[in-house]
C-alpha positions as CSV (number, residue, x, y, z in Angstrom):
1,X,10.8,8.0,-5.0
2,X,15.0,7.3,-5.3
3,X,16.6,8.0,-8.5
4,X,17.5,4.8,-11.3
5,X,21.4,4.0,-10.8
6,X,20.9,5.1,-7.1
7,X,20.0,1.2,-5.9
8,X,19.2,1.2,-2.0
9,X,19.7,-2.3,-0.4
10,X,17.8,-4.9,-0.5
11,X,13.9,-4.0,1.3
12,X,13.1,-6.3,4.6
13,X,9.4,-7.2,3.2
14,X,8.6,-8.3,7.1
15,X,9.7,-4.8,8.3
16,X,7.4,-3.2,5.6
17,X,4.4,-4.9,6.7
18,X,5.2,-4.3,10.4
19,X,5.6,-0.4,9.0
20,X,2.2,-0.4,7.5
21,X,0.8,-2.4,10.5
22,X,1.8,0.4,12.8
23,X,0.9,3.3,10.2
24,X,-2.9,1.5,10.3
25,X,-3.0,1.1,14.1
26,X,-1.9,5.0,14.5
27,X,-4.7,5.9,12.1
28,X,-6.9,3.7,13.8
29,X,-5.9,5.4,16.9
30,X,-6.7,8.7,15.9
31,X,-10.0,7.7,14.3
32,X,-11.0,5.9,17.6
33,X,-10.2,9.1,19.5
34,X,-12.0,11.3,17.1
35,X,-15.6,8.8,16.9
36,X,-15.2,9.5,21.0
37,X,-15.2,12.8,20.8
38,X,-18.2,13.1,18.4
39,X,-20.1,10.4,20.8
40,X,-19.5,12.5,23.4
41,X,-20.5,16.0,21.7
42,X,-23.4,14.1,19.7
43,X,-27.1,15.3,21.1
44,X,-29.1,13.4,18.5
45,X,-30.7,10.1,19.2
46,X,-30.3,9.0,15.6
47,X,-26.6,9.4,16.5
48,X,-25.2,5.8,15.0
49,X,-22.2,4.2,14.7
50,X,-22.2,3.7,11.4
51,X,-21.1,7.0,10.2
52,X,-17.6,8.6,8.9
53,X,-16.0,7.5,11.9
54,X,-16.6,3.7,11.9
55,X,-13.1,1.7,12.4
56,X,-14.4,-1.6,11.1
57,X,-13.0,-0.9,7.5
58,X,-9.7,0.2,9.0
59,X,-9.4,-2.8,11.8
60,X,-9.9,-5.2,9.0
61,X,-7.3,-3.8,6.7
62,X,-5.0,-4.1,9.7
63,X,-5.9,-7.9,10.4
64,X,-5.3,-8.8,6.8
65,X,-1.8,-6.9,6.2
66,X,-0.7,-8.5,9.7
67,X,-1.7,-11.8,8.5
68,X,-0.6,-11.8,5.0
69,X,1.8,-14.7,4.2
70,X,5.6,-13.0,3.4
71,X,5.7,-14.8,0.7
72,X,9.2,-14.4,-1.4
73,X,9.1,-13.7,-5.0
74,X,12.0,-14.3,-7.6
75,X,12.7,-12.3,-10.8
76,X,10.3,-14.9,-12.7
77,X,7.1,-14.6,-10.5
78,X,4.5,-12.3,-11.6
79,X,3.4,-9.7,-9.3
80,X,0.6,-10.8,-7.3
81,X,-0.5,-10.4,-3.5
82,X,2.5,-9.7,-0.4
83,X,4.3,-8.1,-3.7
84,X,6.7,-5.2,-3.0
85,X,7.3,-3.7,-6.7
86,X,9.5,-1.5,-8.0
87,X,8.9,0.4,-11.5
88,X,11.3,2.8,-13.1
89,X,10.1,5.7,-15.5
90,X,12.2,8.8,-16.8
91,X,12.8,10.7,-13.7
92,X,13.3,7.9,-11.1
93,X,11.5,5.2,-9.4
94,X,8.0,3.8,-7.6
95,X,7.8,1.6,-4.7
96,X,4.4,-0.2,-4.3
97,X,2.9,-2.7,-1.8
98,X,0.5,-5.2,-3.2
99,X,-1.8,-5.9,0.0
100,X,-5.5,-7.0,0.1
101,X,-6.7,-4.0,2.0
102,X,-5.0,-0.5,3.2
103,X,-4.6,1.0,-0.6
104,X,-3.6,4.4,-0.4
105,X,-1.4,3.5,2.9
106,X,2.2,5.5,2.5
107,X,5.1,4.3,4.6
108,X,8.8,4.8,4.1
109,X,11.6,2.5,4.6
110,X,14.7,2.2,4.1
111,X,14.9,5.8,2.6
112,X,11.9,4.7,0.1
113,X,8.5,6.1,0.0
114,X,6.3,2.9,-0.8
115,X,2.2,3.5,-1.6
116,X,-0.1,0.2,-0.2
117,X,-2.5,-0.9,-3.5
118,X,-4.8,-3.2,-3.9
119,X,-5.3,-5.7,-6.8
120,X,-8.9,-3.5,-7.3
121,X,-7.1,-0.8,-7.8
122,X,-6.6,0.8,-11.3
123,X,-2.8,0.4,-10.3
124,X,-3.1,-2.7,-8.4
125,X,-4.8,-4.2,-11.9
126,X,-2.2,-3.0,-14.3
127,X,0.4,-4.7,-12.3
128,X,-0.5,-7.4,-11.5
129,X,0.6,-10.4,-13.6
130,X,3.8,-8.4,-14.8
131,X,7.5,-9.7,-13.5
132,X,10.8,-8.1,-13.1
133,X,12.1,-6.5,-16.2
134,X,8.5,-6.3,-18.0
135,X,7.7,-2.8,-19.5
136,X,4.4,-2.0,-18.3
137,X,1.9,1.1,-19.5
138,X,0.1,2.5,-16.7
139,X,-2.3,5.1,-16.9
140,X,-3.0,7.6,-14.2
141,X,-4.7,10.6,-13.7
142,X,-5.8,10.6,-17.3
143,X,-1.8,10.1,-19.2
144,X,-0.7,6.3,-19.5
145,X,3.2,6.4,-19.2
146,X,5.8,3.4,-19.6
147,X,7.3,2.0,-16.2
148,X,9.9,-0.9,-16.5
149,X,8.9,-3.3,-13.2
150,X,12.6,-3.1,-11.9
151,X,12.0,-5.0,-8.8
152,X,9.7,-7.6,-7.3
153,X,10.2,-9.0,-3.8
């Protein structure tokens, strides 16, 4: 989160979704390493798979961000997917992602911490549809608070 008045430079969208790309591919690496090490430890013959350590969920998250279209949005486009949003609130600013898959994803750039939602998401819902300048009321965690969408790229 940066301060309002403090306005980095301009956000290379492609360089974002490389960042998340390789921030899904290093979790996927670490989750591939740990399911082999609980294969390899597992004595049960109902051992499957399918359990806490399936990749499938992850590796398809990273397809879809890779292959997302970098599409360019103006000041008059409402957020949608390949979004990067900004909102501004009393005490500084958000960066958000909108991607199909990944939610929850945090990667920085450019000196920005920027959170990966989903259009499912409660977040991902009250956004989308907004453009730049829009107030917005988003409720988290129980307390709905008024953003301002600064920014959409």
């Amino acid at each position: 989160m940066h301060r309002p008045g403090n306005r980095p430079s301009p956000l290379d969208k492609a360089t974002l979704i490389q960042r998340i790309v390789e921030k899904l591919s290093a979790d996927l690496a670490l989750y591939a390493k740990a399911a082999g090490a609980a294969r390899a430890e597992a004595t049960h013959e109902q051992s499957r798979a399918e359990n806490k350590y399936d990749t499938r969920g992850l590796e398809a998250s990273i397809q879809q961000v890779r292959t997302l279209p970098r599409r360019a949005f103006g000041p008059t486009d409402p957020i949608d997917l390949g979004a990067y949003v900004e909102t501004a609130r009393r005490g500084g600013v958000s960066c958000y992602f909108l991607a199909p898959r990944a939610g929850g994803t945090e990667v920085t750039i450019d000196g920005r911490e920027v959170l990966v939602i989903t259009p499912q998401s409660p977040l991902g819902r009250q956004l989308l549809g907004h453009r730049q300048g829009d107030p917005v009321k988003i409720e988290l965690a129980g307390r709905t608070e008024t953003h301002r969408v600064e920014r959409v790229l």
